[in-house]
GUVEXTI-743045 format. One record per residue (C-alpha): x, y, z; residue number from 1. Coordinates in nm, 2 decimals, always signed. Layout:
% GUVEXTI-743045
@c1 = X&c2 = Y&c3 = Z&num = NUM
...
% end
This chain:
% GUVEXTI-743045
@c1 = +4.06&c2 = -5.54&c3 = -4.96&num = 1
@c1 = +4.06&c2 = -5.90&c3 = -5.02&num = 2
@c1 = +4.34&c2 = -5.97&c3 = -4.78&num = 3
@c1 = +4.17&c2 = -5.78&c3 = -4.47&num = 4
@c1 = +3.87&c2 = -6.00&c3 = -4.54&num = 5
@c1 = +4.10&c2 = -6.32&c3 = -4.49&num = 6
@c1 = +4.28&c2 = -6.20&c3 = -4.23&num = 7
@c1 = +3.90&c2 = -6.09&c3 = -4.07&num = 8
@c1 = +3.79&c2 = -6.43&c3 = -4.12&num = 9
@c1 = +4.15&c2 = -6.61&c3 = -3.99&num = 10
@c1 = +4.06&c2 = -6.39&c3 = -3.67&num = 11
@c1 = +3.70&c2 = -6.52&c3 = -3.62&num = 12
@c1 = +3.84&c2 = -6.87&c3 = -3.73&num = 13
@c1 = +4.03&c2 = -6.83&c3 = -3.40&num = 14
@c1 = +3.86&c2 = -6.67&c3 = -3.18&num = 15
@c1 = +3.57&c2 = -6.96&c3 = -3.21&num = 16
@c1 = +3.82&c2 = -7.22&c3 = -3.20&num = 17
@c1 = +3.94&c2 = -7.08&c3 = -2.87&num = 18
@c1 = +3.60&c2 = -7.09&c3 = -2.71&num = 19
@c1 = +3.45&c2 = -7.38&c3 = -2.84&num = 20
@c1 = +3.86&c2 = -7.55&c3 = -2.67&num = 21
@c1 = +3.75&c2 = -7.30&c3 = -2.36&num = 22
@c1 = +3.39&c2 = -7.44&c3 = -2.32&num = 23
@c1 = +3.54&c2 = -7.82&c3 = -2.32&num = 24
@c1 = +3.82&c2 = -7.74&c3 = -2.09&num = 25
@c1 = +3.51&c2 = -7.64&c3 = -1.85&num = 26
@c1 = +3.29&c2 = -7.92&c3 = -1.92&num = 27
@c1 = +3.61&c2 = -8.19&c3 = -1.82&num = 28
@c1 = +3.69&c2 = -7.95&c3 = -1.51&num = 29
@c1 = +3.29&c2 = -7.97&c3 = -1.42&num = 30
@c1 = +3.36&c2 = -8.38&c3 = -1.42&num = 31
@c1 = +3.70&c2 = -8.34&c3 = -1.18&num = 32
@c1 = +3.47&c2 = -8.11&c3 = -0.92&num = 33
@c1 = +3.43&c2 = -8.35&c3 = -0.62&num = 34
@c1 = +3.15&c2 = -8.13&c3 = -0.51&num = 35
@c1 = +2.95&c2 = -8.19&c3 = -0.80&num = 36
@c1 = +2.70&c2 = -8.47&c3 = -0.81&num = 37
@c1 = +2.37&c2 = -8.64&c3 = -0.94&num = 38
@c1 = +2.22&c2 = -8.43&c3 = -0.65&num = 39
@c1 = +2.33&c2 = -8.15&c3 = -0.72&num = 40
@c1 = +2.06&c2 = -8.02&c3 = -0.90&num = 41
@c1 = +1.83&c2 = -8.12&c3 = -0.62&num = 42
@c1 = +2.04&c2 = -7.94&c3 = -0.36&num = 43
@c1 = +2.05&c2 = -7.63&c3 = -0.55&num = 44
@c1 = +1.69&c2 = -7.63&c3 = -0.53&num = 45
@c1 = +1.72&c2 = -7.70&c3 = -0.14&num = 46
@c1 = +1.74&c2 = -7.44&c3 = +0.14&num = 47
@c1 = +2.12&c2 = -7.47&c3 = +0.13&num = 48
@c1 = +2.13&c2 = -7.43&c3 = -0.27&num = 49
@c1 = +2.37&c2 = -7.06&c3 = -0.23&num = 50
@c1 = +2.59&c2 = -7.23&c3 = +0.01&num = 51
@c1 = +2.61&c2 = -7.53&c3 = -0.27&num = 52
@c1 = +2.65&c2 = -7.33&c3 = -0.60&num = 53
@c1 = +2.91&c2 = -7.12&c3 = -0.38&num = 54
@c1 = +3.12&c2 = -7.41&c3 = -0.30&num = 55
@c1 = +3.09&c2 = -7.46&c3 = -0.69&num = 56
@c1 = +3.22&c2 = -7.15&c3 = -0.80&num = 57
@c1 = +3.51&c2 = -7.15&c3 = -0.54&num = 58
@c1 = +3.62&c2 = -7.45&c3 = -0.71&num = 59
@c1 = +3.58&c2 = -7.26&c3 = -1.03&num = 60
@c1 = +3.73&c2 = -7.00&c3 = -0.94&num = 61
@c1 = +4.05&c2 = -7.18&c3 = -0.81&num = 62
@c1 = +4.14&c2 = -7.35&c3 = -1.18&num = 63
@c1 = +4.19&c2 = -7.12&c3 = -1.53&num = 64
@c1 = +3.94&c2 = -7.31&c3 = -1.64&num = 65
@c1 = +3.71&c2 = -7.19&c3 = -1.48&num = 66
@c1 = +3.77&c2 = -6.82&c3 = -1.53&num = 67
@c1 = +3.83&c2 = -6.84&c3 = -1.93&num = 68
@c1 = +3.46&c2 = -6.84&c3 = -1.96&num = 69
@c1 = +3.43&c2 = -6.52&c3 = -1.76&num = 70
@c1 = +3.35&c2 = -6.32&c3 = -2.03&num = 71
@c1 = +3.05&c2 = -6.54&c3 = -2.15&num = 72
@c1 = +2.86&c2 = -6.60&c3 = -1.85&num = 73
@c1 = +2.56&c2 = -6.68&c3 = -1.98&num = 74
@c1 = +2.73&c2 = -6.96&c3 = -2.18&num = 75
@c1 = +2.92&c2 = -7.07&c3 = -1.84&num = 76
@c1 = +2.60&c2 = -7.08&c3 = -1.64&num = 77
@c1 = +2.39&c2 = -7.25&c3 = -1.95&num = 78
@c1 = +2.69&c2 = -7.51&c3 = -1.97&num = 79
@c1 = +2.68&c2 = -7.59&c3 = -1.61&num = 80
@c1 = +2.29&c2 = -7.63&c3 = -1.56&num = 81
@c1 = +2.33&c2 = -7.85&c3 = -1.83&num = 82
@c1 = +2.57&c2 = -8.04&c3 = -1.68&num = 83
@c1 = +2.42&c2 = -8.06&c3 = -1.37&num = 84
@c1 = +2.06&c2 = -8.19&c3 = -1.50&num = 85
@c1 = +2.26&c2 = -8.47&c3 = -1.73&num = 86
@c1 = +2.45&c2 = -8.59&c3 = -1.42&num = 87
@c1 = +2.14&c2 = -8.55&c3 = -1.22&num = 88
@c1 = +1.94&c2 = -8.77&c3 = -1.51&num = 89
@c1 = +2.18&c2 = -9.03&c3 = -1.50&num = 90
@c1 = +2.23&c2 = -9.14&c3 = -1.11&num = 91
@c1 = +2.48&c2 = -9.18&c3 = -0.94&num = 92
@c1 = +2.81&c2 = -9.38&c3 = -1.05&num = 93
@c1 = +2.88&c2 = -9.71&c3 = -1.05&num = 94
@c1 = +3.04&c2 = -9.83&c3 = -0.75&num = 95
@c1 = +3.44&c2 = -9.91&c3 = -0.86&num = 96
@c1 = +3.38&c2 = -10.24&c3 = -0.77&num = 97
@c1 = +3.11&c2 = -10.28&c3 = -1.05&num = 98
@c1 = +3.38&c2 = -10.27&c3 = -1.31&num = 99
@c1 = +3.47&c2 = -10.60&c3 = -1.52&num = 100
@c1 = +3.72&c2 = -10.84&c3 = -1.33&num = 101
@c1 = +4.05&c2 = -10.84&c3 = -1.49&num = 102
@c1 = +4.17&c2 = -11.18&c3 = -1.60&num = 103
@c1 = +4.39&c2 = -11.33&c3 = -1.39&num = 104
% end
């Protein structure tokens, strides 16, 4: 019937409303990760890459949003390789100090 097809659509509505909130609740908690840098990339490649991308997921791990992407881990991992390469093509951050004066 016509009103299970709405409702079906309302539902799907939803559910990629929740992920698509999901996947940028894990993008802003990648940016908070202290452990994550513009090396990072470059030490996952390294000998001590596991040891790296282990300390990543603990911090993952210890926040819901990290876990909300359990189920889609193949989007999880694609989000945070992409992640890493743009923070890894842009450098490092500015230095605090490099931030316009304020007027005094």
């Amino acid at each position: 019937s016509d009103d299970d097809k709405e409702r079906e659509a309302e539902f799907q509505r939803n559910v990629k409303d929740k992920v698509s909130l999901a996947k940028s609740d894990f993008k802003q908690l990648l940016k908070e990760i202290k452990c994550v840098s513009h090396k990072s990339k470059e030490m996952l490649r390294g000998p001590n890459g596991d040891s790296h991308m282990r300390e990543i997921r603990q911090f993952l791990t210890n926040d819901k949003r990290g876990l909300v992407l359990d189920d889609l881990p193949e989007e999880r991992d694609q989000i945070l390789d992409d992640y890493l390469s743009e923070i890894e093509k842009y450098g490092p951050p500015p230095p605090p100090t490099a931030t316009r004066p304020s007027k005094r």
